[in-house]
N, C-alpha and C positions, 0 to 999 in steps of 0.2 A: 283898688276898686273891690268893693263886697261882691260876694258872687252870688247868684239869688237862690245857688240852694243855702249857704247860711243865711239872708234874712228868710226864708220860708221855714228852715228850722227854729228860727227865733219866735215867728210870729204862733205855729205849731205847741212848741214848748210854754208858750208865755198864756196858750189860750188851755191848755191841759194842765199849768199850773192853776190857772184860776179854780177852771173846772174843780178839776179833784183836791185843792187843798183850803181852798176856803170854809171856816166851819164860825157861824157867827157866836159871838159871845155867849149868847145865852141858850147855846145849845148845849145838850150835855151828848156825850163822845158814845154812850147805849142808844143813843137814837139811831133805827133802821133807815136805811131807806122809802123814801114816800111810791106809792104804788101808783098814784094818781097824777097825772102832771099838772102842774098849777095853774092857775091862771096864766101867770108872766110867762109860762114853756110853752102854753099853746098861743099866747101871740108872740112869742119867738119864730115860728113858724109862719103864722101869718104876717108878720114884721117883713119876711123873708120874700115869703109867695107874694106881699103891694110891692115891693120893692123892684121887685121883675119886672113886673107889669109895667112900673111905670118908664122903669130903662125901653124895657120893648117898645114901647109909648112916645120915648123922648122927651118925658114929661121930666125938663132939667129941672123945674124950677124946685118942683117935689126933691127929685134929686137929690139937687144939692141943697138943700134945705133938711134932708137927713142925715148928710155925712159932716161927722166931726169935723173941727177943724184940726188936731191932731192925728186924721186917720193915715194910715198907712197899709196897704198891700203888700202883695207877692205874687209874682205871675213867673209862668215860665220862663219869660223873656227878661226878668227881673223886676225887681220893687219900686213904687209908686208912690206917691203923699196924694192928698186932697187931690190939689190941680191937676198932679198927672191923671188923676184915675179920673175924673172929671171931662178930661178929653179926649183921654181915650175911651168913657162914655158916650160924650158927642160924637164920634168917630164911628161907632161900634157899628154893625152890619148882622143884624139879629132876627133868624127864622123862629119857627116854631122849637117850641123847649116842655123839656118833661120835667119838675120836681119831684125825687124820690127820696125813702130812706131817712126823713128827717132824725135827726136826735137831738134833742135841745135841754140846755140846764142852764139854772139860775143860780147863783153866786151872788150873791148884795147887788149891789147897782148895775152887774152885766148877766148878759142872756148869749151862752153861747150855742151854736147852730151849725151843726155839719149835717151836709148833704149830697147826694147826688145830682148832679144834670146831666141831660142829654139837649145837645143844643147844637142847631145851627149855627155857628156865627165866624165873624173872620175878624179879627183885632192886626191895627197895623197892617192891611194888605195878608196877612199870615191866617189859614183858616186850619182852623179847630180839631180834632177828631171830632163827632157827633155819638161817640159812645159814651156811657155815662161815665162822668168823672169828677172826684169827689170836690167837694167847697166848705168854705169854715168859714163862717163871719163873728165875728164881735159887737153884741151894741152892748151901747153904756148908756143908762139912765140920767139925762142934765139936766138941768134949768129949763131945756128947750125941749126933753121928751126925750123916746128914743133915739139915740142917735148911733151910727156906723160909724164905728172906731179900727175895725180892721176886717181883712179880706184874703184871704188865701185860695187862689186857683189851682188849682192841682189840674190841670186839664193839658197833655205835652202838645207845644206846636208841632205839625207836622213840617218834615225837614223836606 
């Protein structure tokens, strides 16, 4: 059995590999960094900030209509695909919540997105600390639009 801090180091590694190593072909390696964030980083964010909403909402159908069907998680409690995160969506028991700290970058087809929350909530019976605590998601660009490809909670259950 994996133990969910190696998939949480996987999903981590695989989202800072994209980040910082992707450089598209027709870019030449003297290009600086852009000062301005792009279109696709500011709705990386906003991608982020409907996406809350509509969990708080219970609006599954949105939901799940954004997430991959290859998605996969990482929570404290261990790693998830679609359906799990999906029920333990349905499940979720969700007060008022803060988004801070966003950072977001664009790599060709994905928009990666860390941040902070501060959230009431209780997953599984298990509730939360409500101090902020950091989050990483993944969307990929498909056929169907943005879509949630992966998900790392960084937030410890309380024992």
């Amino acid at each position: 059995m994996k133990k969910p801090g190696f998939v949480l180091f996987f999903v981590i590694l695989f989202a800072g590999i994209i980040a910082c190593n992707y450089q598209p072909a027709n870019s030449s390696k003297k290009e600086t960094k852009k000062e301005v964030a792009s279109e696709e980083e500011v709705n990386g964010e906003q991608m982020e900030r409907q996406f809350w909403e509509e969990i708080k909402a219970q609006n599954m159908e949105y939901v799940e209509s954004k997430i991959a069907i290859g998605f996969q998680s990482a929570h404290p409690d261990g790693a998830r695909n679609r359906n799990q995160e999906l029920e333990l969506m349905k499940g979720l028991q969700m007060g008022e919540y803060e988004l801070t700290d966003f950072q977001v970058t664009q790599n060709g087809s994905f928009i990666v997105v860390t941040y902070k929350v501060s959230v009431e909530e209780t997953i599984n019976g298990q509730v939360l600390p409500t101090e902020p605590a950091a989050r990483l998601s993944v969307w990929a660009k498909t056929d169907k639009g943005w879509q949630w490809i992966s998900h790392a909670n960084l937030n410890p259950m309380k024992k």
